[in-house]
C-alpha positions, 0 to 999 in steps of 0.5 A: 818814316819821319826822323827822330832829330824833327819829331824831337825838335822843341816848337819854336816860340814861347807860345808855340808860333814861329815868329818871323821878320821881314828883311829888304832883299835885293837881286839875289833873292831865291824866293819871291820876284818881289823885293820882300823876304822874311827870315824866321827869328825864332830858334836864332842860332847865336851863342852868347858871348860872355867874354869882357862883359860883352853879352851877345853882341851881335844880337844888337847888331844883327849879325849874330854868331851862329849855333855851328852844325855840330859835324862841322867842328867835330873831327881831328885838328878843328879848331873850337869856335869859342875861341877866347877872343882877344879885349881888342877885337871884343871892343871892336866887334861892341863898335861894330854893334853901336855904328849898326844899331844907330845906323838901321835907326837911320834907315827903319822906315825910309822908303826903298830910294831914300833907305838905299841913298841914305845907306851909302852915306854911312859912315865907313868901319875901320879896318880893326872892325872890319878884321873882327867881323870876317876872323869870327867865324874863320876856322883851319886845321888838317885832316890826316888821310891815312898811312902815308896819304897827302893831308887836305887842308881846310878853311872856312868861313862865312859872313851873314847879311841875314840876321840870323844867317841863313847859310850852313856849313858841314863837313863829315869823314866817310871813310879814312881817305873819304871825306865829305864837304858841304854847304847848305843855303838856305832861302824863306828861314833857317830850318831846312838848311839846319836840318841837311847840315845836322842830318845829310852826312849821317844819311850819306854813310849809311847810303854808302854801306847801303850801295855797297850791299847792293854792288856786291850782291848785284840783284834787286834786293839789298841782302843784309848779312846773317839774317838781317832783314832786307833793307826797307823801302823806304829807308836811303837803302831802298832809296838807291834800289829805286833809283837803279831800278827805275834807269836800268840801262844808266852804270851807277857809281858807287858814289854818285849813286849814293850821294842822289839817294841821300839827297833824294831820300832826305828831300822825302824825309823833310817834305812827304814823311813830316806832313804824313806824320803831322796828317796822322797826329793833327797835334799843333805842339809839334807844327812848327817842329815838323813843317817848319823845314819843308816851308823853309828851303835850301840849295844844297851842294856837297863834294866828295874828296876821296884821297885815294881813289885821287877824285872828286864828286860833287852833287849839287841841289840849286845855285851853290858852286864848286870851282876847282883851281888848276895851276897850268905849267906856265904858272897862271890860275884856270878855274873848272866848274864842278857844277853849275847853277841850276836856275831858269838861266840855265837852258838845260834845266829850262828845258827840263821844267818844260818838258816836265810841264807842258802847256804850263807857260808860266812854269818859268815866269820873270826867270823863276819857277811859276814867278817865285823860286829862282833855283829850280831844284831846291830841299824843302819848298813845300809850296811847290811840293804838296799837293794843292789839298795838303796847302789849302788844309794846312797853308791857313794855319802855318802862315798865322803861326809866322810861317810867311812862305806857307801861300800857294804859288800861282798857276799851281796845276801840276806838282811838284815843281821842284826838285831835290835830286842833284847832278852829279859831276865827277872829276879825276884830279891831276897833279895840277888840281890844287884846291876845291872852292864850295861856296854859296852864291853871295861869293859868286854875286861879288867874283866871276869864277875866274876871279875866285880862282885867281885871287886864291891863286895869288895868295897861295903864291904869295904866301908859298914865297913868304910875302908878308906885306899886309896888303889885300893878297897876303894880310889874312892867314885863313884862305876863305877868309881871304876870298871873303874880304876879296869878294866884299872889297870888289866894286861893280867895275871889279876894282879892289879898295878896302873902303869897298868892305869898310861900307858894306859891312856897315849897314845892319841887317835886314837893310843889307840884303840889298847890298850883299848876301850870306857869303858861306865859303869852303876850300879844300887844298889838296896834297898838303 
């Protein structure tokens, strides 16, 4: 069964190809051990901005305002992203556009050694551009918890180095004390993460009412009421069937189980039912539409706050993390991890990929799968997916169309590689549990966990005291966008300057993906 929201999707292009453009990319690169990564251009999720005569001003300059999934900016109390700017900040963010353009006209064409020298003497933004840029995204608002329930306060934000940017946020109400918060990082494109931003959520709902049925009739079928007939197969319903008949002696949870089928289901949707649908109708019209997601990939991690039940569940696909922030009675931060990343630096998921292909000595090679992917479970990345027959008939063609990961990865023998089925933690908070951080790995490349924690902490400290002094702890009201401005004002040696964000948000995409990352950040304040 292939979704309506891909079989509708209009082709990307004038001509029906997907256009694609090389960026540099640094360490933190998900695909590829080389230095090369391409971004798919067509489709750019910008807006146009028509406000004081300035038209899509970060068109220009590379970073672009993004097309928000619609799900996370419906809902009570969210705040519109079209916000009227102010003539201040739309004149800065027009110099931001000048300084990046004549700035990548500096570096398109310098060699890797010169291009990285050249981009550090740069001249710097000033703190007025600096303060545009990280406010463009900002949002906060409430979100009421039912009858007598403790509001959740949420901020967010995100800062793109990819142009466009390749992150996605959602957030989704499940039940009226139940609520859903994810991010999405996408890696080779765009369109797998756009897809799980739109189409997760409504998935995990149904998954729900789906294990729901299950529980309570507690046998093999999915017994729908007054006659409906069964659940399908191959529907999230008959998803979580599979899944508790296949490990029989494992006591799912009501949530946990939900959230594995949804993300297992979905994985099967973007990947396995496209390419049936486009085997069975060989129509090129709709190529780009239907495989685009399954060649483009993306992490994903999505925390469950259920107010009621006081818990948190986090599923998580790849190398997103979920911190929670404790404060200990002696007043002092501690950060937890809610997950952890899932790449070849992490021995239980080594151990996993070797188990899974033996003999295959290359299945880890230079700290990626088969020397390609650095997260060992992702969405999408058909290349370690397909079978190698669907990628010789269909590899050819999707590459010529501007689709650059569409190659077959060495050694290839015995797929899949990779996998979308998440590990699930689950976490009873205490009184002591104030705030949930789910965030991309760009923050995380820039802050050690307990640095995340502790800079959050402070400023909630700070701002619970009243401080107002504009320094780097209280100057932004919006907590994500206090933890972006921490993380991209930190050096190397973890000394905070603003002169540190001032150069870095200076160089122009694709050249600053040797420097940065998209940085996608949710924070979810508890009992407010």
């Amino acid at each position: 069964m292939v979704s309506d929201t891909l079989r509708k999707r209009p082709v990307v292009g004038a001509t029906g190809q997907q256009r694609s453009q090389s960026t540099d990319a640094g360490k933190g690169n998900k695909v590829d051990g080389d230095t090369s990564k391409k971004n798919e251009t067509g489709s750019k999720r910008s807006l146009t901005f028509a406000i004081g005569g300035v038209l899509t001003l970060f068109s220009v300059a590379g970073y672009t305002f993004m097309r928000q999934p619609r799900i996370d900016i419906h809902g009570p109390d969210v705040p519109s992203s079209t916000a009227t700017a102010s003539q201040t900040t739309l004149a800065a963010l027009e110099s931001v556009a000048t300084k990046r353009d004549d700035a990548r006209k500096r570096l398109d064409g310098l060699a890797s050694k010169k291009r990285r020298e050249e981009a550090k003497r740069l001249g710097l933004l000033t703190s007025d551009e600096v303060d545009a840029i990280l406010e463009a995204h900002e949002r906060s608002w409430y979100v009421s918890t039912g009858s007598g329930a403790p509001r959740l306060r949420v901020d967010t934000n995100q800062v793109s180095s990819n142009a466009p940017i390749e992150d996605y946020l959602a957030w989704s109400p499940l039940a009226s004390t139940q609520f859903m918060f994810g991010v999405f990082d996408g890696h080779a494109g765009y369109m797998c993460a756009e897809q799980l931003s739109t189409r997760l959520a409504p998935m995990l709902s149904e998954s729900l009412k789906a294990v729901d049925k299950l529980i309570a009739k507690d046998g093999d079928k999915l017994i729908a009421n007054d006659g409906d007939k069964d659940l399908a197969p191959t529907d999230v319903g008959g998803t979580a069937l599979k899944l508790r008949r296949e490990a029989p002696g494992i006591a799912w949870d009501r949530v946990p189980l939900a959230l594995t089928a949804t993300f297992v289901r979905m994985d099967h949707e973007l990947v396995t039912d496209s390419l049936t649908e486009f085997q069975r109708t060989r129509d090129a019209a709709t190529m780009d539409a239907l495989l685009g997601p399954a060649v483009s990939g993306s992490c994903g991690l999505v925390a469950v706050v259920d107010t009621e039940a006081n818990e948190v569940v986090v599923a998580n696909t790849g190398d997103s993390r979920a911190l929670l922030g404790v404060r200990l009675g002696d007043g002092r931060w501690k950060a937890v991890r809610l997950s952890e990343d899932q790449t070849a630096d992490n021995a239980n998921e080594t151990a996993r990929m070797t188990r899974e292909h033996p003999n295959e000595t290359s299945v880890i090679h230079r700290g990626r799968v088969l020397g390609g992917l650095m997260p060992t479970r992702a969405f999408g990345d058909c290349r370690y997916k397909w079978p190698l027959d669907a990628q010789r008939d269909l590899f050819p063609t999707l590459y010529e169309r501007g689709h650059r990961y569409a190659t077959t990865p060495p050694n290839y023998t015995t797929p899949p590689y990779v996998t979308a089925r998440p590990v699930i933690v689950r976490h009873k908070l205490g009184p002591n549990d104030k705030f949930v951080v789910v965030a991309t790995d760009g923050l995380y490349d820039q802050l050690s966990d307990d640095e995340v924690v502790g800079s959050l902490g402070q400023w909630y400290d700070a701002r619970s005291a009243g401080m107002e002094d504009n320094s780097l702890t209280t100057q932004d009201e919006n907590a994500a966008t206090h933890l972006v401005r921490a993380a991209l004002s930190t050096d190397r040696l973890g000394r905070r300057d603003d002169t540190v964000i001032r150069r870095l948000l200076a160089i122009p995409p694709p050249h600053s993906r040797r420097f940065r990352d998209d940085i996608s950040v949710q924070i979810i304040t508890l009992n407010q």
